[in-house]
C-alpha positions in Angstrom: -27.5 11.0 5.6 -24.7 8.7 6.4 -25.2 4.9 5.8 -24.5 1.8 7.6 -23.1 -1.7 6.5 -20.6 -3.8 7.0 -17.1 -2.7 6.7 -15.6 -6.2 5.2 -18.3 -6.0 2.7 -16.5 -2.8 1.3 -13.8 -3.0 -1.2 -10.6 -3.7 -0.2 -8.1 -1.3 -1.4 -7.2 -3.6 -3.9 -10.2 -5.0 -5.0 -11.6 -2.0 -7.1 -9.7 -3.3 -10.2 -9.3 -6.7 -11.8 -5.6 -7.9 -11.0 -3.5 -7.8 -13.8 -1.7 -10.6 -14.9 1.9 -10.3 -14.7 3.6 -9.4 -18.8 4.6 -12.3 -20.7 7.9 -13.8 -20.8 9.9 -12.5 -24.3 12.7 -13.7 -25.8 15.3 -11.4 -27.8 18.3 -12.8 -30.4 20.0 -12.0 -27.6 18.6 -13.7 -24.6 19.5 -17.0 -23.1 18.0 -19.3 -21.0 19.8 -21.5 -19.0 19.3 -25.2 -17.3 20.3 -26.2 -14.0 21.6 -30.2 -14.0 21.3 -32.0 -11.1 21.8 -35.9 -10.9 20.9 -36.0 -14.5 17.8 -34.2 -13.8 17.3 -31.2 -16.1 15.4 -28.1 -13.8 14.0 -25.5 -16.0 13.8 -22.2 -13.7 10.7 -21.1 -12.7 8.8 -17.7 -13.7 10.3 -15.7 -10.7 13.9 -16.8 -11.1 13.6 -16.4 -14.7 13.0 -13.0 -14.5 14.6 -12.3 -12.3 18.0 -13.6 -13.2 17.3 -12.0 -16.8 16.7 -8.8 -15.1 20.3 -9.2 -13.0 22.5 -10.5 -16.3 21.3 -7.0 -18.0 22.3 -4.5 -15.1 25.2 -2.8 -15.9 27.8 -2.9 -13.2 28.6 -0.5 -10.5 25.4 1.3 -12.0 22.0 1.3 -9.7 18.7 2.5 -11.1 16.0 4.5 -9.1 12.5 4.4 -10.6 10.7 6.7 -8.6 7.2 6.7 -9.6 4.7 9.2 -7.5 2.4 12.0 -8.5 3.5 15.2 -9.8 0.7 17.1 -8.0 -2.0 16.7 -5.4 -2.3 17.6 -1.9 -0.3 14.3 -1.0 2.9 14.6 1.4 4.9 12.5 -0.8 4.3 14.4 -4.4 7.2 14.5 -6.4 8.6 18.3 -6.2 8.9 17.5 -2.5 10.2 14.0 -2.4 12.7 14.1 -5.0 14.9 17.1 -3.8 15.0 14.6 -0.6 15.8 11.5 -2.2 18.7 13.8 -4.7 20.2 14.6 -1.0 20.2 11.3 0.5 21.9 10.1 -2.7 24.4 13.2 -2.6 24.9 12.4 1.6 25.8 8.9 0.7 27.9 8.9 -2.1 29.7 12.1 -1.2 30.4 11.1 3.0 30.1 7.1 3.6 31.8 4.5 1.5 28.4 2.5 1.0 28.1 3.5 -2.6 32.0 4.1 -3.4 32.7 3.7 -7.1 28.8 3.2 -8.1 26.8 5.6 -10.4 23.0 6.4 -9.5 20.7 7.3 -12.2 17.3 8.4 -11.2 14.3 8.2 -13.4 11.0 9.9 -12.6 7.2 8.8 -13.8 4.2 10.4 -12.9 1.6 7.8 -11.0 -1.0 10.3 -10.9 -2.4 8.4 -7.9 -4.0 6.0 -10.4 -4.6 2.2 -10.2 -3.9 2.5 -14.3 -0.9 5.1 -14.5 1.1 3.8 -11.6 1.2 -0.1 -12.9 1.9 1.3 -16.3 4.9 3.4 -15.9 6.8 0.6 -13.6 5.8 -2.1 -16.5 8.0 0.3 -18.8 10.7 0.6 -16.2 11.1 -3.0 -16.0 11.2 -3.1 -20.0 13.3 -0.7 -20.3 15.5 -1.6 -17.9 15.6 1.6 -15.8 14.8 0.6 -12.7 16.8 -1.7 -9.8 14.4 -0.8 -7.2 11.0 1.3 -7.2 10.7 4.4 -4.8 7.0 4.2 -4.5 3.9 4.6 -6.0 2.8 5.2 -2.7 -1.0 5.7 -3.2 -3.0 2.4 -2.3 -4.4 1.8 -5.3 -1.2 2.5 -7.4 1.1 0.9 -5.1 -0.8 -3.4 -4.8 -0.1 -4.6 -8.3 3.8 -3.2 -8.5 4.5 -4.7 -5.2 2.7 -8.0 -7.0 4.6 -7.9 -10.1 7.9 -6.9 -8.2 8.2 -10.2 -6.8 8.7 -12.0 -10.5 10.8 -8.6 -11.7 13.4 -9.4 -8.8 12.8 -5.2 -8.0 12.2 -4.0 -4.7 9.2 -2.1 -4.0 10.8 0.8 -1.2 6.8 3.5 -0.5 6.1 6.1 2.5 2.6 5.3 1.7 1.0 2.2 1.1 -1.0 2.2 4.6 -3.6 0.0 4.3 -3.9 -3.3 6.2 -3.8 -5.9 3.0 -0.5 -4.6 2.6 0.9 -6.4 4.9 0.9 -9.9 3.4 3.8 -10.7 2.4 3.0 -14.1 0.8 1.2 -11.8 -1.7 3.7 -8.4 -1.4 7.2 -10.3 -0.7 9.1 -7.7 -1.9 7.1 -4.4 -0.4 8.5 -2.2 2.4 6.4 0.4 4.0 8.6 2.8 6.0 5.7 5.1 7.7 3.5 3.3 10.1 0.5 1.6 8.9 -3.2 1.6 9.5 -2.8 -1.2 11.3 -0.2 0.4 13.6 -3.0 2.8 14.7 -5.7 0.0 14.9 -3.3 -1.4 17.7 -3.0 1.5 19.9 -7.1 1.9 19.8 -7.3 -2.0 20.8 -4.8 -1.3 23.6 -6.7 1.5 24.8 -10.1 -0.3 24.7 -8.1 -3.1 27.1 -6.6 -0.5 29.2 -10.2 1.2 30.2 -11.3 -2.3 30.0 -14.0 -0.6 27.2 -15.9 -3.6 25.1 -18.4 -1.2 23.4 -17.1 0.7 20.3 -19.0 3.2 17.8 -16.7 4.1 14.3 -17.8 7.4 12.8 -15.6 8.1 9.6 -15.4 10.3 6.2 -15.9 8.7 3.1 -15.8 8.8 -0.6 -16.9 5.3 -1.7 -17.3 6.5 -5.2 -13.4 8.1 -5.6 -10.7 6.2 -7.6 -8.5 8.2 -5.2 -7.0 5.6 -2.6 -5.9 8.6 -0.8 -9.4 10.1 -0.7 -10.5 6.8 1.5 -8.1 7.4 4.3 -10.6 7.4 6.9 -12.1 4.5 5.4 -8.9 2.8 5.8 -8.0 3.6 8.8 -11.9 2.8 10.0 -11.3 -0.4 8.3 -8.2 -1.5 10.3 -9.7 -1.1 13.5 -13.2 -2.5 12.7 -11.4 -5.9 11.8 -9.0 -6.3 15.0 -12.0 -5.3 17.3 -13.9 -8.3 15.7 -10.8 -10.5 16.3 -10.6 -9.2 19.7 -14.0 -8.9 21.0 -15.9 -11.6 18.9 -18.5 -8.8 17.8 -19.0 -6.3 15.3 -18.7 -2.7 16.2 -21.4 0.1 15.4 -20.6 2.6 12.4 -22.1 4.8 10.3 -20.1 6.6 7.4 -20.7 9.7 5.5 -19.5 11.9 3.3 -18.5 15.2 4.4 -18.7 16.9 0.6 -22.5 16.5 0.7 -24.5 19.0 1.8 -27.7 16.4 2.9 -25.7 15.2 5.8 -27.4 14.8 8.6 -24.5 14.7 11.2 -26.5 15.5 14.3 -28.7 11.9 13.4 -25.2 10.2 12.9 -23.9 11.4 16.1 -27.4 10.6 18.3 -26.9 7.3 16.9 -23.7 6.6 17.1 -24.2 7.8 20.8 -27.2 5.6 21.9 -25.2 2.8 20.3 -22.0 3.3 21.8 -23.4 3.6 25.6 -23.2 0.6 27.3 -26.4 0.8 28.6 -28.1 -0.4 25.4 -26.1 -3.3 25.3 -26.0 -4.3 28.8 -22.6 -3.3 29.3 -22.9 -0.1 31.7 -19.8 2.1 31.6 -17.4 0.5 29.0 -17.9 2.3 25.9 -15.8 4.3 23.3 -17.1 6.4 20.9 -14.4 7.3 17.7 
């Protein structure tokens, strides 16, 4: 049988792992670090300019770095064996037609993110080591995806996903340097609203899929989309929605209990609100 609860009191997508703090600052024999004077002031640079510049003085030029990092298998639109032949023709479209990358080379390094809040992190750490990387093409699982786009912000590398839908994406005091091409989450949290306004609707029931015990980000997706729309409704309506979760893998589901009471709940009878519910 499904359960009920509050959606905010769920995990964010990012909250299912401790944050990692952001690798320490070395210095090789041959790194400098330089001093800005002004008006006899000395201004040491700060953690994000000094990696970043570092990370600028060691690109070779007219030489630009892809670190693509997504999974090599899965049942995910953007695993690897179908998004790199696309990225290797954009390249090829680009250098080969248009005179945006005229006289650059392109070198494109792969790592497997597995989907993984551990493997993702890992392999754009040892990009940014190894200097092989000028801008990330993904990780574009959820989980995968949070602490690059954190770290990528004192690395000076851009973080470039199709996935990455969630709604605590979108901050971009915390992910400055993250951009989501597909629409978000939140994106279809806004048509809902604007239909609920439309039909002048106040009541709303959320019945969604689950796997709150799955590592896999991409496994949550109803959660998350749930999740986007349970949190404007609050902002919009002052109240929090019915909803009942479940998960569809189990065979002790009860759905026709969830869907009596999601029913009864969503009526606006029961809340004194004849004829403006909406039942997703």
């Amino acid at each position: 049988m499904g359960t009920t609860g509050t959606l905010d009191s769920l995990p964010s997508p990012t909250a299912s792992a401790a944050t990692p703090t952001p690798p320490p600052k070395t210095t090789t024999a041959t790194r400098t670090t330089t001093t800005a004077t002004v008006s006899s002031e000395t201004i040491k640079p700060t953690v994000e300019e000094d990696c970043f510049t570092a990370h600028r003085l060691r690109r070779p030029p007219k030489l630009i770095k892809l670190g693509v990092i997504l999974p090599y298998t899965g049942n995910h639109p953007w695993v690897l064996p179908l998004a790199l032949p696309a990225i290797q023709i954009a390249l090829e479209e680009i250098t080969n037609n248009t005179d945006l990358l005229k006289g650059y080379t392109v070198h494109i390094r792969t790592e497997d993110s597995n989907c993984s809040e551990t493997m993702g992190p890992l392999a754009a750490v040892d990009m940014y080591f190894n200097q092989s990387a000028d801008v990330f093409f993904g990780p574009a699982c959820a989980y995968s995806v949070a602490p690059v786009a954190r770290f990528s912000h004192f690395w000076g590398i851009p973080v470039l996903t199709a996935g990455g839908l969630v709604t605590a994406l979108k901050d971009k005091t915390e992910y400055k340097l993250l951009t989501r091409v597909q629409g978000t989450h939140a994106k279809v949290s806004e048509v809902i609203l604007q239909l609920l306004h439309n039909f002048e609707w106040t009541v709303l029931a959320l019945v969604y899929n689950d796997a709150p015990r799955s590592p896999n980000s991409e496994k949550r997706t109803c959660y998350f989309s749930a999740e986007a729309v349970f949190h404007d409704y609050v902002k919009a309506y002052g109240q929090k929605p019915f909803f009942r979760d479940f998960d569809e893998q189990r065979p002790d589901v009860d759905f026709t209990h969830i869907l009596v009471s999601a029913s009864q709940r969503a009526r606006g009878k029961e809340r004194g609100d004849a004829g403006s519910s909406y039942f997703l």
